[in-house]
Every structure is written in structure tokens, then in C-alpha cells.
C-alpha positions as CSV (number, residue, x, y, z in Angstrom):
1,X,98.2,94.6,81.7
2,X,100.8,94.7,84.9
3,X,98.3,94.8,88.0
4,X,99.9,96.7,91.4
5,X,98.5,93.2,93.6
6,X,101.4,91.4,91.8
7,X,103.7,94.3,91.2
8,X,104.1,94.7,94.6
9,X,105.9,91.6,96.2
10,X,107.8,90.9,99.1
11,X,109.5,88.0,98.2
12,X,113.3,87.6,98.4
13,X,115.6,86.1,95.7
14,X,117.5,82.7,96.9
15,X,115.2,83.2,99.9
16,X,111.6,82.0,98.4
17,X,111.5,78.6,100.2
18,X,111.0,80.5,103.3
19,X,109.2,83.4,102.7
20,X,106.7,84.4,105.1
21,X,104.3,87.1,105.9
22,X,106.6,89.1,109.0
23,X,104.9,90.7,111.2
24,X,106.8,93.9,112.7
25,X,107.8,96.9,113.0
26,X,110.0,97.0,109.6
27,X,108.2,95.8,106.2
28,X,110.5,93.6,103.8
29,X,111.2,96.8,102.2
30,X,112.5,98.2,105.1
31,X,114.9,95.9,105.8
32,X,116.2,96.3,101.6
33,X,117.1,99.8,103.0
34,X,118.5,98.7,105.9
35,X,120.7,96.0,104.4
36,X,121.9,98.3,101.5
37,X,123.2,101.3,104.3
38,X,125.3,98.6,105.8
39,X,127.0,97.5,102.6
40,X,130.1,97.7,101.8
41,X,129.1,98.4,98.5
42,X,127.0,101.5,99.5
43,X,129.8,102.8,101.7
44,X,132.5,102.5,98.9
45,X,130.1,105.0,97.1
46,X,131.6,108.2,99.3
47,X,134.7,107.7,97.2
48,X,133.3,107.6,93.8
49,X,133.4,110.7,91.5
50,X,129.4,112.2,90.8
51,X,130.5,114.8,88.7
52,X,133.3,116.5,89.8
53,X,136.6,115.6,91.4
54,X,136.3,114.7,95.2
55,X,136.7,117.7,96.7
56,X,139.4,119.6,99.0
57,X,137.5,122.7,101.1
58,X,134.5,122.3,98.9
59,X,132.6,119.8,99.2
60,X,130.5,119.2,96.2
61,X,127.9,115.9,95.9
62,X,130.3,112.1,95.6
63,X,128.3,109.0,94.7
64,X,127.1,108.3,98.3
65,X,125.6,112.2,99.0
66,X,123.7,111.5,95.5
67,X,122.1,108.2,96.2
68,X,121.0,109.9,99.5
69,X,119.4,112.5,97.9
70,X,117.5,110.7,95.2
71,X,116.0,108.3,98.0
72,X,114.8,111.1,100.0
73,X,113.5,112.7,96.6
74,X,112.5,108.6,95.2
75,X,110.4,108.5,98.7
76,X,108.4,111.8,98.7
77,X,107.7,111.0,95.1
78,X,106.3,107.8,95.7
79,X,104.4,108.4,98.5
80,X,102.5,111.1,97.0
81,X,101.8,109.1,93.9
82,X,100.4,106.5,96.6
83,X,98.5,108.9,98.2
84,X,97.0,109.9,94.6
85,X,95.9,106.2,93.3
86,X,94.4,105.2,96.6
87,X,91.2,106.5,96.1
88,X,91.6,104.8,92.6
89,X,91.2,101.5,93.8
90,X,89.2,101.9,97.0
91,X,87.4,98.9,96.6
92,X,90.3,96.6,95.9
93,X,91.5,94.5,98.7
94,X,95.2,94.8,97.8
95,X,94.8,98.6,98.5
96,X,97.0,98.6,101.2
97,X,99.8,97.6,99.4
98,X,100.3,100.9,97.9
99,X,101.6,102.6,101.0
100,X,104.9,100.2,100.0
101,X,105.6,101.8,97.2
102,X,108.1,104.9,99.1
103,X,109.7,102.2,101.0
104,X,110.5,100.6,97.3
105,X,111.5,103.2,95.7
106,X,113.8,104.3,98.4
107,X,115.2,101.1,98.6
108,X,116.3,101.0,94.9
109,X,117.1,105.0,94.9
110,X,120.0,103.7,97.2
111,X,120.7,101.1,94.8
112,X,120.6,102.9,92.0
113,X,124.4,103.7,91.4
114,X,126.0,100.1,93.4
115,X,127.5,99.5,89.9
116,X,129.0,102.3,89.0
117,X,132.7,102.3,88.0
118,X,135.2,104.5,89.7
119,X,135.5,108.3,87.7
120,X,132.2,108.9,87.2
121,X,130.5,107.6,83.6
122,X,133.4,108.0,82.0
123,X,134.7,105.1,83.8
124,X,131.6,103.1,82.2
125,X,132.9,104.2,78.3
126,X,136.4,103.4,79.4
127,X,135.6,100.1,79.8
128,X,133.0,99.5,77.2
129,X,135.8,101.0,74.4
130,X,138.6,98.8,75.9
131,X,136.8,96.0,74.3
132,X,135.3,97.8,71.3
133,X,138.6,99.1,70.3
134,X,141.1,99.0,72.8
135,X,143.2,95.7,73.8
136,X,140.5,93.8,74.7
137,X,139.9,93.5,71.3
138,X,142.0,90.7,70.9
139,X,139.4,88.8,73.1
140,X,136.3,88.8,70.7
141,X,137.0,85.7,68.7
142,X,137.1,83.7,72.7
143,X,133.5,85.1,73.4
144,X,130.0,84.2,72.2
145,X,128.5,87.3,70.2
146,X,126.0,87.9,73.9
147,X,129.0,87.9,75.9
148,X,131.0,90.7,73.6
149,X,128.5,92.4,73.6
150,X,127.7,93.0,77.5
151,X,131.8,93.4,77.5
152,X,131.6,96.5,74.3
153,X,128.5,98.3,76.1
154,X,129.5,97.8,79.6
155,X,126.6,99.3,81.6
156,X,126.4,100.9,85.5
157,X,122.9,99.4,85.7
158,X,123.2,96.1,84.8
159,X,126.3,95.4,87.1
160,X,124.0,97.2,89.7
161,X,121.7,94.6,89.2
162,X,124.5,91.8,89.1
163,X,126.5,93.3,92.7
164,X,123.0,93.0,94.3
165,X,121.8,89.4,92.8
166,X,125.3,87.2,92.1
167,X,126.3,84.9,94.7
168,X,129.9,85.6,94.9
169,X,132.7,83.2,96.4
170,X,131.8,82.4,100.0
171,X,128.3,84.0,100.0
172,X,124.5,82.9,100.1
173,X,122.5,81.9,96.9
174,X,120.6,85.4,96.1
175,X,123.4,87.7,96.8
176,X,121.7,90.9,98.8
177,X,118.6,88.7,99.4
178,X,116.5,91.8,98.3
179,X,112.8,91.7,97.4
180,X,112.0,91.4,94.0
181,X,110.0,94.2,93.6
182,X,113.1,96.3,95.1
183,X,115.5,94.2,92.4
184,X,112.9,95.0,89.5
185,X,112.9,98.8,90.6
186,X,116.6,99.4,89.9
187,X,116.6,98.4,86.2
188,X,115.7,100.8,84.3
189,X,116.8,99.4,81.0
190,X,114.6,96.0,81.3
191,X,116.5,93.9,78.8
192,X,119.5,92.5,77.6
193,X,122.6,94.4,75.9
194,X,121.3,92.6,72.1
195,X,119.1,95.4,72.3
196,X,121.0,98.1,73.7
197,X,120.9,100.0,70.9
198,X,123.1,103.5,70.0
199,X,122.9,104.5,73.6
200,X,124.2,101.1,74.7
201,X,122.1,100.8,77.4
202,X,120.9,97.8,79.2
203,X,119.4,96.2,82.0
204,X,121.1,92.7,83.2
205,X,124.1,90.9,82.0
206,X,123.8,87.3,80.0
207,X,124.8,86.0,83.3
208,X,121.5,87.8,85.5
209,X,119.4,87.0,82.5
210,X,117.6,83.9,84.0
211,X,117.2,85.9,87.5
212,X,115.7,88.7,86.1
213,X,113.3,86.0,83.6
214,X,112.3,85.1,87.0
215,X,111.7,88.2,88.6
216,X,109.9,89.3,85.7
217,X,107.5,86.5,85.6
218,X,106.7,86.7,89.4
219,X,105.8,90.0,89.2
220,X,104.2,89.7,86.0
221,X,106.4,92.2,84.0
222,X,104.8,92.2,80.3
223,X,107.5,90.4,77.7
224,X,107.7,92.7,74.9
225,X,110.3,90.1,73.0
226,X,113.2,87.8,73.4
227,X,115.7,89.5,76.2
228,X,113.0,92.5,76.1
229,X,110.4,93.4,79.0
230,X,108.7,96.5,79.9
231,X,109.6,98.9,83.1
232,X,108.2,97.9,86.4
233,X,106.2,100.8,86.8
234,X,108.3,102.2,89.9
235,X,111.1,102.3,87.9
236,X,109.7,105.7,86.3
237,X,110.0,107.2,89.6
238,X,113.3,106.1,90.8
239,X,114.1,107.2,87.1
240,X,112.5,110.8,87.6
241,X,114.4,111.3,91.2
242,X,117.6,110.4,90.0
243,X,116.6,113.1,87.0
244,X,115.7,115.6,89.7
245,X,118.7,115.5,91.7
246,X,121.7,115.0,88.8
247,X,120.6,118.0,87.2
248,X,119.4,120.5,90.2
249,X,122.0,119.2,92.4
250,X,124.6,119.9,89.7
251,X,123.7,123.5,89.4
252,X,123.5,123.9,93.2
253,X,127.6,122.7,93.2
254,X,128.5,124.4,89.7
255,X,127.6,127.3,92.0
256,X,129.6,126.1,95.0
257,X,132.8,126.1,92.6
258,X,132.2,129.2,91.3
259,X,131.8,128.0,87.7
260,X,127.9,129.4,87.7
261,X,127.8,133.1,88.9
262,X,125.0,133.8,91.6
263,X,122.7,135.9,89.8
264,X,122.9,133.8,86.8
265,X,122.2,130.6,89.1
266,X,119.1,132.2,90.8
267,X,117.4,133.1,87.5
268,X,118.0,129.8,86.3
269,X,116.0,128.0,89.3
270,X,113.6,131.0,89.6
271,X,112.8,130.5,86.0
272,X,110.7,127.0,87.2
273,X,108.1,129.3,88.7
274,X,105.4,131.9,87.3
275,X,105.8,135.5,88.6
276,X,103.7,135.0,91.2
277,X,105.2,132.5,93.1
278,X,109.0,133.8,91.8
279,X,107.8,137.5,94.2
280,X,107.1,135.6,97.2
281,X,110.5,133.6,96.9
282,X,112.4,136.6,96.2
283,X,110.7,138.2,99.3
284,X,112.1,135.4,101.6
285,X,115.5,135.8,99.8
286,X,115.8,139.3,101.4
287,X,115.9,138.1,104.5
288,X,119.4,135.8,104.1
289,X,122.5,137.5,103.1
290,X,124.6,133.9,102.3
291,X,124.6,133.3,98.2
292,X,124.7,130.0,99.1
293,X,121.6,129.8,101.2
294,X,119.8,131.8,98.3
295,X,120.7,129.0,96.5
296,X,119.7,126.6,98.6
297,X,116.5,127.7,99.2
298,X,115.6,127.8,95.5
299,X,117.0,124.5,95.1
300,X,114.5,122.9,97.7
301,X,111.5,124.9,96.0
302,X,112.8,123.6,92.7
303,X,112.7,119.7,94.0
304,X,109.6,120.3,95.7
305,X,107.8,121.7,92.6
306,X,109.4,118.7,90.1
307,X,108.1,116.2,92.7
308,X,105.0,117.1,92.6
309,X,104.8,117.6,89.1
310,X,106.3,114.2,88.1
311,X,103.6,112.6,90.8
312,X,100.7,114.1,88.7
313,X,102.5,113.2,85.3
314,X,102.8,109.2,87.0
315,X,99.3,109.8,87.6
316,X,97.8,110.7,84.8
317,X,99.9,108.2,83.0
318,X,99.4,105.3,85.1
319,X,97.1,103.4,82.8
320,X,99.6,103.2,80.1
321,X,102.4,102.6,82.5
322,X,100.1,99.8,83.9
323,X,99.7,98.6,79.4
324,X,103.6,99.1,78.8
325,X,103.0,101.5,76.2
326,X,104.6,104.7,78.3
327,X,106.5,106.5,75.8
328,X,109.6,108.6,77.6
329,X,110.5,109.6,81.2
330,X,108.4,111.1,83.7
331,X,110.5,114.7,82.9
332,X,109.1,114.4,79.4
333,X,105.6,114.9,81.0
334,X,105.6,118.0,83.3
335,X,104.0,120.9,82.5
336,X,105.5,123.4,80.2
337,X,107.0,126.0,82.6
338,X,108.7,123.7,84.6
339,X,109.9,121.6,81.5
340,X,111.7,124.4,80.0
341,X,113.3,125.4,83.3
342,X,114.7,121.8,83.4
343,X,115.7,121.8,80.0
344,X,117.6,125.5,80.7
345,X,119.6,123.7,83.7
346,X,120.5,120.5,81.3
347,X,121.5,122.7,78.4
348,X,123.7,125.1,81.0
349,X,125.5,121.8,82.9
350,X,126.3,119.9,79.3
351,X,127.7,123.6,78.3
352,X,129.5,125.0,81.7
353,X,129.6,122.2,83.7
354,X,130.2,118.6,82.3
355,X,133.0,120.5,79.8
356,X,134.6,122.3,83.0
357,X,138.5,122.1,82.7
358,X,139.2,119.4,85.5
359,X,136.3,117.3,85.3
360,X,137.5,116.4,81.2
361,X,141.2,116.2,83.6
362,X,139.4,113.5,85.4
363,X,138.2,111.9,82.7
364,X,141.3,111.5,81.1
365,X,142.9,110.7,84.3
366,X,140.7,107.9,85.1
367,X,140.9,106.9,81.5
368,X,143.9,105.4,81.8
369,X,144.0,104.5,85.2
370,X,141.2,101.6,84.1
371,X,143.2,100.9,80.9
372,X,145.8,99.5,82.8
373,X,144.2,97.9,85.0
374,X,141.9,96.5,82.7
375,X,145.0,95.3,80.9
376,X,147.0,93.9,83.6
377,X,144.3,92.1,85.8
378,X,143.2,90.6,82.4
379,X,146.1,89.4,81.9
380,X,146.6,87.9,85.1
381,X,143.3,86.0,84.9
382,X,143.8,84.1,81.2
383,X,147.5,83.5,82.3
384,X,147.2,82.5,86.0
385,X,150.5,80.2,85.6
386,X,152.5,83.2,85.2
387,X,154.8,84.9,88.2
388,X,153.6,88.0,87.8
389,X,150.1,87.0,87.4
390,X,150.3,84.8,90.6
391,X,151.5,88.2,92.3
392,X,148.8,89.7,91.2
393,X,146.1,88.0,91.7
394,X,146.9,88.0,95.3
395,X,145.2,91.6,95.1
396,X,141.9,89.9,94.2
397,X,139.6,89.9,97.0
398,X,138.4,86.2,97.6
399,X,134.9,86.7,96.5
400,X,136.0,87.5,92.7
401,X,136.2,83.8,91.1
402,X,139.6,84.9,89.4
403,X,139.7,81.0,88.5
404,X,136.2,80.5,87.1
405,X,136.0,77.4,84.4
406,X,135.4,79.8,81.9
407,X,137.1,83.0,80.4
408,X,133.6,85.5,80.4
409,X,133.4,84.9,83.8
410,X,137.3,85.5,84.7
411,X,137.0,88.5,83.0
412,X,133.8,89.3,84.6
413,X,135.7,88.7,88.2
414,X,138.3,91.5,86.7
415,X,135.4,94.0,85.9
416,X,133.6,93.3,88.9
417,X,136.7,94.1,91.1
418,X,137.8,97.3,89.3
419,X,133.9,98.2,89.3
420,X,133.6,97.6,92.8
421,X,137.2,99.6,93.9
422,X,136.7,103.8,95.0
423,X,138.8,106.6,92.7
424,X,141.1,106.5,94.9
425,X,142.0,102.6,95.7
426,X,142.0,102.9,91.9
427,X,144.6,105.0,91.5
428,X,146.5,103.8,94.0
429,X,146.9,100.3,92.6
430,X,147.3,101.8,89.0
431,X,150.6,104.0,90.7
432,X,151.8,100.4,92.1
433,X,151.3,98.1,89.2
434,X,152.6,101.3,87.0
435,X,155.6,101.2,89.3
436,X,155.3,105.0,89.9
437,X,154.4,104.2,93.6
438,X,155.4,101.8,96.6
439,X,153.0,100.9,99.3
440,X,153.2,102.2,102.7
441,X,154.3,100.4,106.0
């Protein structure tokens, strides 16, 4: 059984021959917020498609505004689940430890999305099929069968994990430096892509394996087989913010674009709440005349309700989450009013929203866009001798090892640069290299 003494650990990867208990005004965890807002990586996240296209006059939620969100929502979750288990272990000495836990899971809210693709998940499949069944398939023969397979079910959250621990060209052993209770938060998928399964998801890359063996065994993550671990138990909670805000947040700008009519979008979040609590909340509505603040207003009561109802479900579950034996997602455990109101949002976004005329434009867009990019910055890598490959490799940043000994890793140098690059550097370089476009002096 996973014990919250252990669970909850300050130390920092490629730092642990120094660590030290600091004393100060920031924890550890702290300063893994900190560090992540003044990433590059974090900042690139304002040009990355959520949902919907980047917007013109409307502005609807882009990577950055959703990692935001879900820490704010990841912090207020975890602090009242804190507030919950401390009278739990009252006697225990480590007690104290628990009022870490918001500063954790806002930590790895931030970090949630870091490895994310440009165009949204789409971006994620487009990669995944080039190698499955696009021209990548030519490589599969070069490749041990661990390596295809982290290439065929290409995953945001294990190159998450892989921008925040690899020590790229010209930086410090550790990558990010985080804490590994921070690092152990993000993955949500705690094993490798052998077992991804149908849904192809997966935690950590063959190349993160042994760093997340080693997180794992510090924090004393149960090993449930070969590659396979259970969740770190804050993972349900930066699991069930992210859930929160995707879904409520994607109403709130289905609205905004006009794709969701008002009254239907305020009996949709008013249907969260019994008729008691839905009078009162019409009764302040009276008192705005802006659709949008209507919305609004639901929207917070909405959050606030699924927060608290996902910090009862984490603690009246804690004891199998403690066993590993936790079966599902926090959602999967609120109360049936409030279930079925989330599951009328999801149904309503996969119907209106997700199938909406120019996000399936971006889609395809951006479909191709990483095709060829894919294609020719492959290319470039296995056949470095080459004029045109020597032109453009020259776009590489430094820190990609485009010249690695082996071919995995120059591919992975290729995937972690397009990975890394916004929607819109991404289309850029696809108009240049297409030669529909010349650069700017």
C-alpha cells in the first residue's frame, strides 16, 4: 500500500546529490510552478489549438488559458481534499505534508499539456498514423518492436513527461529539475506504450523508462507488471480538473461562437443542480442582462459544485487509491445529478462542438501540415550528407540531437521539434519547405 509520507517528496531529478531541506518562503513545489511559468515551453502553449481555431475578435480558450484554468481548478481541488484527510491522520507526524498537495497538483496542472503537438489532438493521431500507415512506415524494420511502438501510438503525455525530464543538447542532467512527486503527477498513463492498449495511451517513452523506474521506486509507486505501475494518487486530481475544465470550458466557448444557443447553454449547466439551488441561481441571473455573464456565472457554480464533488469522491476512495485497485476517474464517482449533467455536456460537445465545420478544417489542415514536416525533417535526419538536408537541418534548434548515434533518437529530435513548434511556426515552415511561401526581411 502507497503511504502519503513517501508519496509526497521533494526531491529533484539530476539534483538528488544535493537536496536539502530549504527553508523559505517558497516550498520545492513552489518553485516547480515557478520554473514552469517561465518556460519557454509553457509560453509556446498560447499558440497551440485547445479546441477551436485561435481566434480573431473571439477569443475562445488556446493551450496556455487551459492549463491556467485546470491549475486554478487542480489547486482548490487538492486543497480541499487536504483539508478532508487531515483529521484522518492526526496522529501521524508526516501530517503536515498534506498541505503540499495544491502546490503539487498545481504544479503538474501547468504541466499537464507541455507535450502536446501543434492542432490540437489531432496533431497527436497525425503523428501516431504517419508511422502506422503513412511514410514512416518504411522505418519499422530499422526500429526495435518498443521503439515502433512509442513512434505508432505517439502520446501528448509521455512527451510531457520527456520535455520536462530529458537533458537536451547544452542543458543540465534532469532537464526541468522538477520534484518527483510533481514529475509523477503528470502521468496519468503510468506505463509504457507495450501496454497502451486500443486507446493508445501511455505514460513515458522507452527512452524516460529508467527515470520514471526511479521515480517510481522513490516514491514507492506499487509495480503492477513489467513497464506497468499504478497512478500516483494526485494524478486522479489533476486528471479530474483537467476533466472539469475541457468539458465546461468547452460549452462556455461553443457559446461564445454561437454554435450553442443561450437558453439551450443555460439548461445544460443548470441541469448540475436540484430545483432548489437551480431558483436561487436563476434569481441572481435576473439581475445581469449580458448572455455571456449568465453564462459565466453558471459556469463558475458548475466548477465549484464538480470540485467539491470530486474532493468527496477522492475521499471516500482514498483507501483504494492508497491499494492501487481504483477502478475509473474521479468523474466516474460523483453523485448522480451531477454525473448526468456532465455526461449531457460530453454528449452535446462530441455532437455540436468537436464535429463543428472549421475545427474538422483544422484538423485536416494541420493534418498535413505535420505530414510534411514529418516527411521532410525525417528525411533530413537519416540522410544528413544531403544538400537539401544540410539546409535544413539548419532550422533545428541546437538542443534537438539531429545527429544522435542512433536513428530512434534522430527521429525522436524530429518529433520533439515539431512537438515543441506553435500552430502557427508550424505552418509557416510547412508554407516554406512547401515552397508556397518566402520568409520575410
Amino acid at each position: 500500500m502507497m503511504n502519503w509520507d513517501q508519496l509526497i517528496c521533494d526531491k529533484r531529478l539530476g539534483l538528488e546529490s544535493f537536496h536539502d531541506e530549504k527553508r523559505g518562503v517558497r516550498s520545492d513545489f513552489e518553485r516547480d510552478y515557478d520554473r514552469l511559468v517561465f518556460s519557454s515551453p509553457f509560453r509556446r502553449l498560447q499558440n497551440k489549438t485547445q479546441v477551436f481555431p485561435l481566434p480573431g475578435s473571439i477569443f475562445v480558450h488556446n493551450r496556455l488559458t487551459h492549463s491556467l484554468e485546470v491549475s486554478c481548478v487542480g489547486r482548490s481541488l487538492a486543497g480541499e481534499v487536504a483539508l478532508q484527510l487531515k483529521p484522518r491522520y492526526a496522529g501521524e507526524p508526516w501530517r503536515g505534508k498534506l498541505r503540499d498537495m495544491g502546490e503539487i497538483v498545481a504544479a503538474a496542472c501547468l504541466a499537464h499539456d507541455l507535450g502536446n503537438p501543434p492542432f490540437g489532438h489531432s496533431g497527436e493521431k497525425t503523428i501516431g498514423a504517419y508511422f502506422s500507415e503513412g511514410a514512416g512506415l518504411v522505418l519499422k524494420s530499422k526500429l526495435s518492436a518498443a521503439q515502433w511502438s512509442d513512434l505508432i501510438h505517439f502520446e501528448g503525455n509521455a512527451n510531457s513527461l520527456r520535455t520536462l525530464v530529458h537533458q537536451f543538447k547544452g542543458r543540465r542532467p534532469g532537464g526541468f529539475a522538477m520534484t518527483y512527486s510533481t514529475l509523477a503527477s503528470i502521468v496519468k498513463y503510468p506505463y509504457s506504450s507495450v501496454h497502451a492498449g486500443e486507446k493508445g495511451k501511455f505514460g513515458f517513452f522507452t527512452t524516460e523508462r529508467e527515470v520514471f523506474e526511479r521515480i517510481a521506486r522513490e516514491l514507492g509507486l506499487i509495480q503492477l507488471d513489467v513497464d506497468r505501475y499504478c497512478r500516483h494518487p494526485l494524478v486522479y486530481l489533476v486528471e479530474a480538473a483537467d476533466d472539469i475544465c475541457y468539458q465546461v470550458m468547452d460549452i462556455e466557448d461553443g457559446h461564445k461562437l454561437k454554435i450553442i444557443d443561450t437558453d439551450e447553454t443555460l439548461a445544460l449547466l443548470l441541469s448540475f443542480f436540484d430545483e432548489e439551488r437551480q431558483q436561487h441561481m436563476r434569481s441572481v441571473m435576473t439581475h445581469v442582462d449580458d448572455p455571456n455573464e449568465k453564462v459565466g456565472y453558471l459556469r463558475s457554480c458548475t466548477v465549484g459544485l464538480l470540485v467539491d464533488e470530486c474532493a468527496r469522491a477522492f475521499v471516500d476512495h482514498e483507501q483504494d487509491i492508497l491499494q492501487g485497485t481504483m477502478q475509473g476517474s474521479l468523474i466516474d464517482c460523483i453523485s448522480p445529478r451531477a454525473r448526468e449533467g456532465y455526461e449531457r455536456c460530453s454528449d452535446l460537445a462530441y455532437k455540436k462542438l468537436y464535429r463543428a465545420g472549421y475545427v474538422v478544417d483544422v484538423d485536416l489542415a494541420g493534418n498535413r501540415i505535420i505530414n510534411l514536416l514529418l516527411e521532410k525533417l525525417i528525411e533530413a535526419v537519416i540522410h544528413p550528407e544531403r544538400n537539401y538536408s544540410q539546409l535544413l537541418l539548419n532550422k533545428f534548434p541546437q538542443q534537438y540531437d539531429v545527429h544522435a548515434p542512433t536513428l530512434f533518437e534522430k527521429i525522436q529530435a524530429v518529433l520533439d521539434h515539431i512537438s515543441a513548434m506553435t500552430d502557427v511556426y508550424a505552418l509557416n515552415l510547412y508554407r516554406q519547405l512547401d515552397g508556397i511561401a518566402l520568409p520575410t526581411v
